[in-house]
C-alpha positions as CSV (number, residue, x, y, z in Angstrom):
1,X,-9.6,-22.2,15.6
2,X,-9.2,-18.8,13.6
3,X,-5.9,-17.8,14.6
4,X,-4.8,-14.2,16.0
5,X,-3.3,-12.6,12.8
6,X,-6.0,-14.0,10.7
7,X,-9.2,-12.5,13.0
8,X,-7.2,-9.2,12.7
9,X,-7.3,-9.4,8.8
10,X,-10.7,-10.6,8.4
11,X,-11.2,-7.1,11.2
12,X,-9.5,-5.1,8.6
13,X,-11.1,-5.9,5.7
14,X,-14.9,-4.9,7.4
15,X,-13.5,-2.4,8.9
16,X,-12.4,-0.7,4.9
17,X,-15.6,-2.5,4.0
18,X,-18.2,0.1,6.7
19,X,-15.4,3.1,5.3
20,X,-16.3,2.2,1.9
21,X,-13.0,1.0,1.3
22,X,-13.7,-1.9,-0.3
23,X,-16.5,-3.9,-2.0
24,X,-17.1,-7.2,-1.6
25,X,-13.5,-7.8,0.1
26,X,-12.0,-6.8,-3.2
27,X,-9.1,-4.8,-3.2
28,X,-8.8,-1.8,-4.9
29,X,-7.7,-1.7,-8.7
30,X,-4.4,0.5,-9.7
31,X,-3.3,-1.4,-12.5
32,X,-6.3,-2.1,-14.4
33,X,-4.0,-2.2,-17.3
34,X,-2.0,-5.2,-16.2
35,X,-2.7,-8.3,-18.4
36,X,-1.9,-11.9,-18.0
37,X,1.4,-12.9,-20.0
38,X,0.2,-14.2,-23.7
39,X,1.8,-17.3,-23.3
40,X,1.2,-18.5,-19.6
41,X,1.0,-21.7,-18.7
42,X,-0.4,-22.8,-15.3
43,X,2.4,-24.0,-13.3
44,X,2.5,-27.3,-11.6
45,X,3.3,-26.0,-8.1
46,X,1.6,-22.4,-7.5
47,X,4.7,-20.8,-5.7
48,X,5.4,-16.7,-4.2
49,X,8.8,-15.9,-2.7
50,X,9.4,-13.3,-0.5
51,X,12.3,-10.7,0.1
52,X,12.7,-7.5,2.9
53,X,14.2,-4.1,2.7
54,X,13.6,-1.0,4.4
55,X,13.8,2.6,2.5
56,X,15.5,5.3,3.9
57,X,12.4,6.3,5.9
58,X,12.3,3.3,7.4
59,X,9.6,2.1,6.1
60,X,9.4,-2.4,5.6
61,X,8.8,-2.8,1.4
62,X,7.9,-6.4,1.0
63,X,8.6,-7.7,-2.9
64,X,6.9,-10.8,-4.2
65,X,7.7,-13.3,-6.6
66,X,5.2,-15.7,-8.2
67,X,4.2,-17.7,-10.7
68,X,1.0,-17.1,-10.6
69,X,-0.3,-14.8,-13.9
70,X,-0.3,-11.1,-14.1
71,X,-3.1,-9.2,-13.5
72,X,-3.9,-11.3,-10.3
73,X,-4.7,-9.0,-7.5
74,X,-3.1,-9.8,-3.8
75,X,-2.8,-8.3,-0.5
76,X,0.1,-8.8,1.7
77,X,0.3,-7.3,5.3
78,X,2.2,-8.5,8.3
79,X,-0.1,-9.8,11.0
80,X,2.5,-9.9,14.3
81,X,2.3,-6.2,14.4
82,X,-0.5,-4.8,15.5
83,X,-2.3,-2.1,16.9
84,X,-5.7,-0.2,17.2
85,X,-7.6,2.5,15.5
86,X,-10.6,4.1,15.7
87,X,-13.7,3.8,13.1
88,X,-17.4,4.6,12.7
89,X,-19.4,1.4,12.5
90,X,-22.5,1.7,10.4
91,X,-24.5,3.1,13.1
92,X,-21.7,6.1,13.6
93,X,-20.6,4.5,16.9
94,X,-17.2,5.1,17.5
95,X,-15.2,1.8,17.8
96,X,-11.5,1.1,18.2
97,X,-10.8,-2.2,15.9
98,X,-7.3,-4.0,15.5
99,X,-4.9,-3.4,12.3
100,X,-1.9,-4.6,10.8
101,X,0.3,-3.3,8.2
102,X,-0.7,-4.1,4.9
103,X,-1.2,-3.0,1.0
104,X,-4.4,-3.8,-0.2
105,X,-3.7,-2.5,-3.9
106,X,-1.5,-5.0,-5.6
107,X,-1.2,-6.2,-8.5
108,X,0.8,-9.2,-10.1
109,X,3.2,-7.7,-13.0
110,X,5.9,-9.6,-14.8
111,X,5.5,-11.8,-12.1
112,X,6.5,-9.1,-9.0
113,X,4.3,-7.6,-6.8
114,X,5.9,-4.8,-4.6
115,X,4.0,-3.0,-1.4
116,X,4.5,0.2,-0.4
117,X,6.5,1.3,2.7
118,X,4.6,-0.5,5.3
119,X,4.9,1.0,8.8
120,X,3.4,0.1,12.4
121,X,1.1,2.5,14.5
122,X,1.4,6.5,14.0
123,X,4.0,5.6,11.3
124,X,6.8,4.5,13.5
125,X,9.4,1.6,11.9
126,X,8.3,-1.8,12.4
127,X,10.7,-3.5,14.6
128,X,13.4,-5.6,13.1
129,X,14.1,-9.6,13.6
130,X,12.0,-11.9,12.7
131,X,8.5,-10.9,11.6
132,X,5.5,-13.0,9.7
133,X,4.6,-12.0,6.0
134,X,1.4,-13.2,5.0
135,X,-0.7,-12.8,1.1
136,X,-4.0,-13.1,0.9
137,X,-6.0,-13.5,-2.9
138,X,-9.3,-14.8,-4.0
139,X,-9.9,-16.2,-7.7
140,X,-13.5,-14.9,-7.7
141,X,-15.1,-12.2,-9.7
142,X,-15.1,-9.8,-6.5
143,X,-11.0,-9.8,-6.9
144,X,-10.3,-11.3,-10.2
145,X,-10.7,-10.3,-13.7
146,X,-12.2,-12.9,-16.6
147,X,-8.7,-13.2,-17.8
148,X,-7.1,-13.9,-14.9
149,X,-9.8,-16.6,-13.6
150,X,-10.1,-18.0,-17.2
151,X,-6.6,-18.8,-17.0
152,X,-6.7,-20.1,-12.7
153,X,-10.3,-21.7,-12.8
154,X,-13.2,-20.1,-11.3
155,X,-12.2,-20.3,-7.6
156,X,-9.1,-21.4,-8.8
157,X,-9.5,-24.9,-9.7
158,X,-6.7,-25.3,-12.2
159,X,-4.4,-23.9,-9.3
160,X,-2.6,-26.6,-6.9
161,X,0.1,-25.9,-4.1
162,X,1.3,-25.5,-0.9
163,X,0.4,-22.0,-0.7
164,X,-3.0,-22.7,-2.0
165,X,-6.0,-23.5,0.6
166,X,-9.6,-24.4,0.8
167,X,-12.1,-21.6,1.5
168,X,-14.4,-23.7,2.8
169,X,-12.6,-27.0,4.0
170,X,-15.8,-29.0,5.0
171,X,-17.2,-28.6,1.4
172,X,-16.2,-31.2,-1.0
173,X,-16.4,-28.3,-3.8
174,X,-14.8,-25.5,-2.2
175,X,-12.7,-22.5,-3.9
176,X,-9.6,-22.0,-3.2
177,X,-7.4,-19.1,-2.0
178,X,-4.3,-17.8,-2.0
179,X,-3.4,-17.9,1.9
180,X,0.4,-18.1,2.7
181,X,2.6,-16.7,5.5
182,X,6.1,-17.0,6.0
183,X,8.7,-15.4,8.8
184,X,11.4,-12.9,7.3
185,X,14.0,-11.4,9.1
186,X,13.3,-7.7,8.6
187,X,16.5,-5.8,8.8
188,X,17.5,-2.6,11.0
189,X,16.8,0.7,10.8
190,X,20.1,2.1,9.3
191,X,21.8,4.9,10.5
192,X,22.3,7.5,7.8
193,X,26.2,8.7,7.0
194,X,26.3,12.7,8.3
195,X,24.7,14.7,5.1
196,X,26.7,17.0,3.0
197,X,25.3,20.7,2.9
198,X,23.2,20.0,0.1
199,X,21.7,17.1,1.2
200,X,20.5,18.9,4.5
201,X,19.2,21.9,2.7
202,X,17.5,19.2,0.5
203,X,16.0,17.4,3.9
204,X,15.4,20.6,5.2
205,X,13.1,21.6,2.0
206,X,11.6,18.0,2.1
207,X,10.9,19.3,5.9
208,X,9.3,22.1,5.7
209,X,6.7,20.8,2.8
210,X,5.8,17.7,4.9
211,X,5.2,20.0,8.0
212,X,3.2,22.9,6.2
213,X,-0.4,23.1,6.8
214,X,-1.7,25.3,3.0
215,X,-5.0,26.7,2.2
216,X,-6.6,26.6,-0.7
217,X,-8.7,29.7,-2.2
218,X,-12.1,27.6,-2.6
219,X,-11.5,25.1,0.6
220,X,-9.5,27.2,3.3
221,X,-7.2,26.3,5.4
222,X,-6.3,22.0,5.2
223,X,-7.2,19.4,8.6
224,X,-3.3,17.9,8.1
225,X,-0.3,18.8,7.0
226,X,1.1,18.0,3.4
227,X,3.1,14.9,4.7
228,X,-0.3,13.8,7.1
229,X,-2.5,14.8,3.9
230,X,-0.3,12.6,1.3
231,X,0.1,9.2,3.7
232,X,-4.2,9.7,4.2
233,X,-4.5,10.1,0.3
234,X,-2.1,6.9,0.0
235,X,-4.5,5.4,1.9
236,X,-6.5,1.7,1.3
237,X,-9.3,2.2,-0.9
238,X,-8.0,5.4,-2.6
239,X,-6.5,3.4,-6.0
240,X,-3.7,5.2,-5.3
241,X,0.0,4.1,-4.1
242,X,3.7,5.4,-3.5
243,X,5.8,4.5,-6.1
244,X,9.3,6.3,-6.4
245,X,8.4,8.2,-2.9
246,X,9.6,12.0,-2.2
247,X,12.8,13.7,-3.4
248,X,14.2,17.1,-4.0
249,X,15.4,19.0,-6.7
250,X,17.5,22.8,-6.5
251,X,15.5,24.8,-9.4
252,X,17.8,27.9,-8.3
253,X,15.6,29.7,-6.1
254,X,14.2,27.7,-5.6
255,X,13.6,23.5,-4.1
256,X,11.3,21.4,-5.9
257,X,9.9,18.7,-3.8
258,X,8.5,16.1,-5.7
259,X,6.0,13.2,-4.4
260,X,5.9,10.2,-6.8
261,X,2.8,8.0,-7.2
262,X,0.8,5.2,-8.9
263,X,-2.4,6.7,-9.8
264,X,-4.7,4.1,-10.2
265,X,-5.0,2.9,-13.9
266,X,-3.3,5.9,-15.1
267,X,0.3,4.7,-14.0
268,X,3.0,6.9,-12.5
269,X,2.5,10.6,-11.1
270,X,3.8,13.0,-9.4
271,X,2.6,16.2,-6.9
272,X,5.3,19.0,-7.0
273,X,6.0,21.7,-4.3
274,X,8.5,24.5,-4.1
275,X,10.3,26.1,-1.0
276,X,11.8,29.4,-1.7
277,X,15.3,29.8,-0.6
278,X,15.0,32.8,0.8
279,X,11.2,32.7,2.4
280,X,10.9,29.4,2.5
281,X,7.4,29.5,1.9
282,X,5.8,26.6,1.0
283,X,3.2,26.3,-2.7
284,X,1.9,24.0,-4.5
285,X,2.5,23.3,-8.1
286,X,0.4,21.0,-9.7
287,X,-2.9,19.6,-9.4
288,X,-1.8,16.4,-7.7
289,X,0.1,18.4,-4.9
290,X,-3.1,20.8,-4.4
291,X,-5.2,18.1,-3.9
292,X,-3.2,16.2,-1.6
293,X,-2.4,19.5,0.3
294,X,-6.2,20.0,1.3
295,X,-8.0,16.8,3.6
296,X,-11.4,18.1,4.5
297,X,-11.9,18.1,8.6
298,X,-13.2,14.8,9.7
């Protein structure tokens, strides 16, 4: 029988699937630039390794380590914690439809893969203590590139392991996939030391970006605010992922605040506001923060 956290996965990827979020069940493709290591040789236990931390948001980051090539695309997401949201079937019926949370846009390099801050429903910290930690990959051409499969087998026939299982176990001839879980203690929440006055004029600039709610002159006024408009933008599908995540920077008058980002194959990014000192009115800077600082009513 297909257990719990498994049906909720399967739920999430057809769910992404009717948003078109993904094709095929093929996750989304940030670091098209990643390449398998010239010299790899396939290993004789297939193996990832697993380690917890929480950022200062309390957000879970989940780091991978494997020995399987670069290039190979995953997606990790914790199935014990759950919750529903609502989507449009292909009809436009509203429907509410379990999810986990989970990074769909990974990709294998120098042997890491790292998720963004994962968080439970409406963004609230995933509860610590013991928690399961699960990776899902394919070696077919829906998720893998020729590289990567020339190197694992079509379906991943060169591949053997613990970790590895059979797609279709009543076939004699069946691919294999990547399907592992393991529990991980996920650690607290931790209390922050009191700030220094710079560091809360800096949390209070960081603030008042992630609150404000800007206008454009071709679009009007944005459906979310900046901080709303940014995690939607980070979204599944989008190619795009936190990286280095917000900071602040004094610029005299004013704060910069600074959102850094993998933008899909071109690398690192960034989307820059300022808060004036004085006003503190909120502006965008660049083209990254005006985009991400208009979302289009639903």
């Amino acid at each position: 029988m297909r257990s719990r956290g498994s049906l909720v996965l399967a739920l999430a990827i057809l769910i992404a699937a009717a948003l078109g979020c993904a094709e095929s069940n093929r996750p989304t493709n940030s670091n098209a630039n990643v390449h398998p290591q010239s010299n790899y040789q396939v290993p004789a236990e297939a193996t990832f390794d697993f380690s917890i931390q929480r950022n200062n948001d309390g957000g879970v980051i989940v780091q991978g380590a494997t020995n399987l090539p670069d290039g190979l695309k995953v997606w990790i997401d914790i199935p014990d914690v759950e919750w529903k949201e609502p989507f449009k079937d292909f009809k436009g019926n509203q429907r509410m439809a379990p999810t986990v949370p989970r990074d769909s846009d990974l990709v294998v390099s120098q042997g890491i893969v790292r998720t963004k801050p994962l968080f439970a429903a409406k963004q609230t910290a995933i509860p610590p203590g013991q928690h399961s930690v699960h990776v899902l990959a394919y070696f077919n051409g829906a998720w893998q590139s020729k590289e990567v499969r020339a190197l694992v087998g079509e379906g991943g026939t060169r591949l053997k392991g613990k970790i590895l299982k059979k797609q279709d176990p009543d076939v004699v001839d069946s691919d294999l996939i990547l399907d592992y879980t393991v529990r991980l203690e996920v650690p607290p929440v931790t209390i922050q030391n009191t700030p220094t006055p710079m560091e809360s004029n800096s949390t209070a600039a960081l603030g008042l970006v992630q609150k404000a709610v800007l206008s454009t002159p071709e679009n009007g006024k944005s459906s979310m605010n900046v901080g709303d408009g940014v995690r939607f933008m980070m979204g599944p599908g989008t190619g795009l992922r936190e990286n280095k995540g917000w900071s602040v920077r004094d610029d005299g008058e004013h704060y910069n605040v600074i959102f850094n980002f993998i933008n899909g194959a071109q690398g690192e990014d960034e989307a820059i506001w300022s808060v004036d000192k004085k006003t503190k009115t909120v502006r965008y800077i660049n083209k990254n923060a005006k985009i991400f600082s208009w979302i289009p009513p639903e």
